[in-house]
C-alpha positions as CSV (number, residue, x, y, z in Angstrom):
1,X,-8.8,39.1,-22.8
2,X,-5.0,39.3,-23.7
3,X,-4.1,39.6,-20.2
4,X,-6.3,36.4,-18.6
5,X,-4.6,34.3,-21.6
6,X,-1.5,35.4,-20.4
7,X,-2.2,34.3,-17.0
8,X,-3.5,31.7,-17.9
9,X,-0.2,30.3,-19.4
10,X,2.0,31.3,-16.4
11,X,-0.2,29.4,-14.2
12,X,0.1,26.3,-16.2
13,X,3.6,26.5,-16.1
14,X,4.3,27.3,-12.5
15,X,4.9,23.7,-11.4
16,X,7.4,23.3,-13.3
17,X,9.2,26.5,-12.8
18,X,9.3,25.9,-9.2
19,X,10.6,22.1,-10.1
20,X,13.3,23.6,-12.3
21,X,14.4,27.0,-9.6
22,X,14.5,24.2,-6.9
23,X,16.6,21.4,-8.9
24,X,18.9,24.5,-9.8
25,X,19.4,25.8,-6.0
26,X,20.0,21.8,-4.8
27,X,22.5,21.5,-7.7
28,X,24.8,24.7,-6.6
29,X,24.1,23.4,-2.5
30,X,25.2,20.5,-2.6
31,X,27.8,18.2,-4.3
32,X,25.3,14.9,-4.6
33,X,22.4,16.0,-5.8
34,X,23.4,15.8,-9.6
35,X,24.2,12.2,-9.5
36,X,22.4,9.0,-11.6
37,X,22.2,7.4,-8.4
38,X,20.5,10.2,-6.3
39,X,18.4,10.4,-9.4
40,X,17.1,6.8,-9.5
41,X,17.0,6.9,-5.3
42,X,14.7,10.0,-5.8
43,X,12.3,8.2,-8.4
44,X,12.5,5.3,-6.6
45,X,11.5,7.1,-3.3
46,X,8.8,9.2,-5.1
47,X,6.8,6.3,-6.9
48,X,5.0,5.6,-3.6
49,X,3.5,9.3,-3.2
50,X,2.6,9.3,-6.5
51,X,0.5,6.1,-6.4
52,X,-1.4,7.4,-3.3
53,X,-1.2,11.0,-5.1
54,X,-3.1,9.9,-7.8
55,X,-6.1,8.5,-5.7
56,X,-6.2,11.9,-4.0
57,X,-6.6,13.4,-6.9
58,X,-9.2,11.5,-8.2
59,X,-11.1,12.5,-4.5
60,X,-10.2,16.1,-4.9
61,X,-11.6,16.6,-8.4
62,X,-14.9,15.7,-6.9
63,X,-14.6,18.6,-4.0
64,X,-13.6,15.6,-1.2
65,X,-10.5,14.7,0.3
66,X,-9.1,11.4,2.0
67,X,-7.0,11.0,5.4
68,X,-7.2,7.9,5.6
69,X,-4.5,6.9,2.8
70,X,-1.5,6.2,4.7
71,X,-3.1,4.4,7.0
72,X,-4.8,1.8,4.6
73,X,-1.4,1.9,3.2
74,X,0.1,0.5,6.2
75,X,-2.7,-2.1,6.6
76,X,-2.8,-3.3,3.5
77,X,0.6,-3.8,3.1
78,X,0.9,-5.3,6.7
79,X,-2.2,-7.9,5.4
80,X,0.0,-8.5,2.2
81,X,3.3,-9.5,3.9
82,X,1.2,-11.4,6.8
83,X,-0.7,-13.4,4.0
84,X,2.5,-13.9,2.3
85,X,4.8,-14.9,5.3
86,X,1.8,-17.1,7.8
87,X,-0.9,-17.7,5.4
88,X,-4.4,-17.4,6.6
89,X,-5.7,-20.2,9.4
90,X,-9.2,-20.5,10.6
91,X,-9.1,-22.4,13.7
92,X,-13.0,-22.7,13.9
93,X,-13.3,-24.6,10.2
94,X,-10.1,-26.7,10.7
95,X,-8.5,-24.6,7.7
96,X,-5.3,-23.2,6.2
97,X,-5.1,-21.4,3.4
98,X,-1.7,-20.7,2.1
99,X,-0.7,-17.0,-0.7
100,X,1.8,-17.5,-3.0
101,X,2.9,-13.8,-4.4
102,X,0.2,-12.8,-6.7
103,X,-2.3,-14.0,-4.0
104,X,-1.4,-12.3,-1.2
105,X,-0.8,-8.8,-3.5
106,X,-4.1,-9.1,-4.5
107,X,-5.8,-10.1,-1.0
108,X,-3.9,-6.5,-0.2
109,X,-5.7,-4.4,-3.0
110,X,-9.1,-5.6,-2.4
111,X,-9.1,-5.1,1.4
112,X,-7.7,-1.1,-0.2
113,X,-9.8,-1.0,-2.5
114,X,-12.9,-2.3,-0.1
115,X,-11.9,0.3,2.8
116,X,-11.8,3.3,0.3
117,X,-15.7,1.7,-0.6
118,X,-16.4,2.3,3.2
119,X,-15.4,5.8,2.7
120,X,-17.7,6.1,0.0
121,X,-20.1,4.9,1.0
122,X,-20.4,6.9,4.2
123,X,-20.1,10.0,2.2
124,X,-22.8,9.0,-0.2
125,X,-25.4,7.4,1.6
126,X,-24.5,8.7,5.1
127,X,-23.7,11.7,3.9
128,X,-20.8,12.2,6.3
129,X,-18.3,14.8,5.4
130,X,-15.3,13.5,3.8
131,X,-13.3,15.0,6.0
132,X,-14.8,13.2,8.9
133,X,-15.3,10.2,7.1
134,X,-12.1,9.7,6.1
135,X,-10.3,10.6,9.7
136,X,-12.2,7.7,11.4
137,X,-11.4,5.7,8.7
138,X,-7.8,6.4,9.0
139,X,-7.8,5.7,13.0
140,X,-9.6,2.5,12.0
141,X,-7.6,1.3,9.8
142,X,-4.5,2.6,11.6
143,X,-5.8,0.4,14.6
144,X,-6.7,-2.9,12.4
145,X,-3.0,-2.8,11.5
146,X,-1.8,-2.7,15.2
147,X,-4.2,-6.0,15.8
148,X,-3.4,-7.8,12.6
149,X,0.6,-7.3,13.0
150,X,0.3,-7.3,17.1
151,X,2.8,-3.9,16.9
152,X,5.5,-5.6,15.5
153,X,6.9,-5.7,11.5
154,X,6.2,-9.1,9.5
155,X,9.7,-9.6,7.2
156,X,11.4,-11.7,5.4
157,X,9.3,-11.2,2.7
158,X,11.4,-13.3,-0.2
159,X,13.0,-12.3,-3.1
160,X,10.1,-12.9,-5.3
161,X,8.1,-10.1,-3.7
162,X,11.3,-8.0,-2.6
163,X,11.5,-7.8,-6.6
164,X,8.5,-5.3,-6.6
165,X,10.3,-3.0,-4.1
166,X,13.8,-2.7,-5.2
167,X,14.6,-4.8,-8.6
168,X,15.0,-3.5,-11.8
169,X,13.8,-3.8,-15.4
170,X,15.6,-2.6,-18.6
171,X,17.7,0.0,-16.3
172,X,14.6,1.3,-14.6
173,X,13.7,0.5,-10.9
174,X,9.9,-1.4,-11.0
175,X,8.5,0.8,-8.2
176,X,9.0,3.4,-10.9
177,X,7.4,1.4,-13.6
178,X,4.4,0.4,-11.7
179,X,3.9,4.0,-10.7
180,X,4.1,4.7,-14.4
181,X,1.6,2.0,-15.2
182,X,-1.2,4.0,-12.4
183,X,-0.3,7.0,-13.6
184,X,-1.1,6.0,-17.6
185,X,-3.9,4.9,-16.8
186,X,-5.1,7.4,-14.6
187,X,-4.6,9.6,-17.4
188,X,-6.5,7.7,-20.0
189,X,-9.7,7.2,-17.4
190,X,-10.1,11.2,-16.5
191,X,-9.2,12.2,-20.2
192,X,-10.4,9.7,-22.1
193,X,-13.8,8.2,-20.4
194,X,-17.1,9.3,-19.4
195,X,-16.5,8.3,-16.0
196,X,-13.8,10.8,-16.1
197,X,-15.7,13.6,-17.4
198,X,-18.4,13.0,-14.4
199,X,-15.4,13.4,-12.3
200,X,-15.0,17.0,-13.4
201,X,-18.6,17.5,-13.7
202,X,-19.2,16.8,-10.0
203,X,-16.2,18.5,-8.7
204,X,-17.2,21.9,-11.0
205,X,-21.1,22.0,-10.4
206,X,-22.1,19.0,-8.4
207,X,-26.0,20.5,-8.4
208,X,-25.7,20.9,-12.0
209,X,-24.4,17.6,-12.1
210,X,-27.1,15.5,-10.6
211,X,-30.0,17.4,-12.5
212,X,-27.9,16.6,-16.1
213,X,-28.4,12.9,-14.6
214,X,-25.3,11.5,-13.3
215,X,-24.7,9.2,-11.0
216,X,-23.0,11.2,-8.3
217,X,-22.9,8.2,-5.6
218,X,-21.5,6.2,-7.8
219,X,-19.0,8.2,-9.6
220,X,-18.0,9.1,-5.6
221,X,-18.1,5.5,-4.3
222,X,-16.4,4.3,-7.4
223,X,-13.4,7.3,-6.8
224,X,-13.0,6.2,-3.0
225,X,-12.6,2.7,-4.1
226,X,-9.7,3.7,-6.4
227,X,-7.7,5.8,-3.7
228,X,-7.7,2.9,-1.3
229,X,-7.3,0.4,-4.3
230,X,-3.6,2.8,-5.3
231,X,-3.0,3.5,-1.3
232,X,-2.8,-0.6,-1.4
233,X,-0.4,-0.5,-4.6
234,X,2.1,1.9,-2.6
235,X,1.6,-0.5,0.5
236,X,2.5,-3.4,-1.2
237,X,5.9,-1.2,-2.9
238,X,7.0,0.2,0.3
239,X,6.5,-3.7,2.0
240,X,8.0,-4.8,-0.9
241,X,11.5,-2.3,-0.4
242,X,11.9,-3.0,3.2
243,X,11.3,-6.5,2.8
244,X,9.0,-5.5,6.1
245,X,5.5,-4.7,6.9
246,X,5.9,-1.8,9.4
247,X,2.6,-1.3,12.0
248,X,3.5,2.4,11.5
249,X,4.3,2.4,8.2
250,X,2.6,5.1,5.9
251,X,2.5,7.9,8.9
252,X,1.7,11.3,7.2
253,X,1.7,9.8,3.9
254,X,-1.4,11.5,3.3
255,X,-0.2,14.7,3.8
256,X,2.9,14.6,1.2
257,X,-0.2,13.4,-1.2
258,X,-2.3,16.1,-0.5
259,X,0.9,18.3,-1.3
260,X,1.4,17.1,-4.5
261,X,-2.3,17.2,-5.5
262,X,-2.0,20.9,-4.5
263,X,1.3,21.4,-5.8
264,X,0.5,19.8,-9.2
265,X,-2.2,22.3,-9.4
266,X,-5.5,20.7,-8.7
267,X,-8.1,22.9,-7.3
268,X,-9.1,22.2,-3.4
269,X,-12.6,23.1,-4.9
270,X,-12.7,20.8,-7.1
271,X,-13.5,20.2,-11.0
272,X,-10.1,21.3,-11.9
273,X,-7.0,19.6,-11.7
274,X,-4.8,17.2,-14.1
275,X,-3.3,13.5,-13.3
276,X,0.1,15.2,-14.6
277,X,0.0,17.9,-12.8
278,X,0.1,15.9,-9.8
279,X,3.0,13.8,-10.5
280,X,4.9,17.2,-10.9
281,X,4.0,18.1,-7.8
282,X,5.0,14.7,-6.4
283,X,8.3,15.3,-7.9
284,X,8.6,18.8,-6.0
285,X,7.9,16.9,-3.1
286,X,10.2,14.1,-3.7
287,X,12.7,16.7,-4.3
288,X,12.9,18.9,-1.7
289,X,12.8,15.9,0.9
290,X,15.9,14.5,-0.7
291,X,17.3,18.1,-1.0
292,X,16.6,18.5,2.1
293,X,18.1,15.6,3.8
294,X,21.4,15.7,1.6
295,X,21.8,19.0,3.0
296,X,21.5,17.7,6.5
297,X,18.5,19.9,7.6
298,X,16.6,18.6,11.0
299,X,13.9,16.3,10.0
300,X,11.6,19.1,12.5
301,X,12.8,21.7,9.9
302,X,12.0,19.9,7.5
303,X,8.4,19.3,8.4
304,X,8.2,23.3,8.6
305,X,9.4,23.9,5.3
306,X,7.0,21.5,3.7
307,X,3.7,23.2,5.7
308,X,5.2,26.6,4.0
309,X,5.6,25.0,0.4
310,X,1.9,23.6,1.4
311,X,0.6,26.6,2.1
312,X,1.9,28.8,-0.2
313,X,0.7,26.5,-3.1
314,X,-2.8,27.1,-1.8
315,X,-2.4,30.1,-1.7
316,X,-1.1,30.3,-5.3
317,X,-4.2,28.5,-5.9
318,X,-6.6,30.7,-4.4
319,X,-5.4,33.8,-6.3
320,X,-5.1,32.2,-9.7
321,X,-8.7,31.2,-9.2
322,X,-9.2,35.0,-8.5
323,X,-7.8,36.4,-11.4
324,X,-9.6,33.8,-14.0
């Protein structure tokens, strides 16, 4: 009994072991790492993953997954800049419609929001593996992004919505704030709600679940809605700090999330898992790619070393399910 306790503990704490050997190694490697400004560029780099990470773990808790983040990322920034820049005509009905800021932000997160519906609804009702679901999702929305941009970036965004990407507020860069804000409230909705206790509930014993009377669909729909709601929130940041809608913008994005879920701790399984956890493993991520590139590794290297740190998380994973 002594012994599982005890492993229990080291488990909990193996994120951020790894977080503080691989801070340490970076720190004697190379000359930049320790620096405010690398710092700030690292938070400032990671607030997109976490956004998206936090979907993902929301899908994973329930036993799913989603692929199709990065690329709803990419459209739904694209939409946001195109709305911004061109405004919406409708040659048929003689109509323009112009977006100021707000408008076209928010154009962005329900056309997220509305795609992650799609995936859950096809998982639901259709009951189409997430897996699947979410890969032709991803090519669709991957391909709506090529049509709505015609392969080429939207920018000159203005200063107003530039603000979101790169300003500042009391000494902290807003991506990192905003992050914050998704990640507080994350929190509060899987620790603090019933909706987040279903989360578990499916993810743990989704038979169980559904004979105890809760809405699975739902709870499913509702947690595919969110992740392409927050892979809209990091569209709009990464639009936002290029000044520039990119048609290939968000390009394996789903895989750093899917790291940091894993990273962080949060069972492929599902049912088990923590909002925090996740933003440590974001970190890691965020991390090592800036680690990585200040020590001036090849960006193919780099790719292999984060399929390792992937891989062996999982496998970390597997064997701490083992031993509980």
């Amino acid at each position: 009994m002594i012994s599982l306790k005890k492993n229990f503990n080291i488990a909990q704490f193996q994120s951020l072991i790894a977080l503080f050997v691989l801070c340490l190694a970076l720190a004697l490697l190379t000359d930049n790492f320790m620096t405010t400004d690398n710092f700030w560029n690292v938070m400032r780099q990671i607030s997109v993953n976490v956004c998206i990470s936090v979907g993902m773990t929301l899908v994973v808790l329930t036993a799913g997954i989603d692929l199709s983040v990065g690329s709803i990322l990419a459209f739904c920034g694209a939409v946001t800049a195109g709305l911004l820049k061109n405004g919406l005509s409708i040659p048929s009905l003689n109509l323009f419609i112009g977006f100021t800021v707000l408008g076209a932000i928010v154009a962005g997160f329900l056309i997220g929001g509305g795609l992650g519906f799609v995936n859950g609804y096809a998982v639901t009702k259709f009951k189409v593996p997430p897996f699947v679901a979410t890969l032709a999702m991803l090519t669709m929305a991957r391909g709506f992004t090529m049509l709505w941009t015609k392969g080429h970036p939207i920018t000159g965004l203005g200063d107003s919505f530039g603000f979101l990407g790169t300003g500042w507020f009391l000494g902290i860069p807003m991506p990192v704030w905003i992050s914050g804000l998704v990640v507080i409230t994350a929190v509060i909705l899987t620790s603090k709600t019933r909706f987040g206790r279903y989360i578990y509930a499916i993810g743990g014993n989704e038979n169980a679940s559904r004979l105890s009377g809760i809405p699975i669909n739902k709870v499913k729909i509702w947690v595919y809605s969110i992740a392409g709601l927050l892979a809209a929130v990091g569209g709009v940041l990464v639009t936002a700090r290029l000044d520039s809608a990119q048609p290939n913008a968000g390009i394996s994005y789903e895989l750093d999330a899917i790291a940091a879920v894993v990273i962080g701790g949060t069972s492929l399984s599902g049912g088990r898992g923590t909002i925090w956890g996740t933003v440590l493993g974001a970190i890691i991520i965020g991390v090592l790619n800036n680690g990585l590139i200040l020590m001036n590794v090849s960006p193919f290297w780099q790719q292999v070393i984060k399929g390792m740190v992937i891989l062996l998380a999982v496998i970390i994973d597997k064997s701490n399910q083992k031993s509980e």
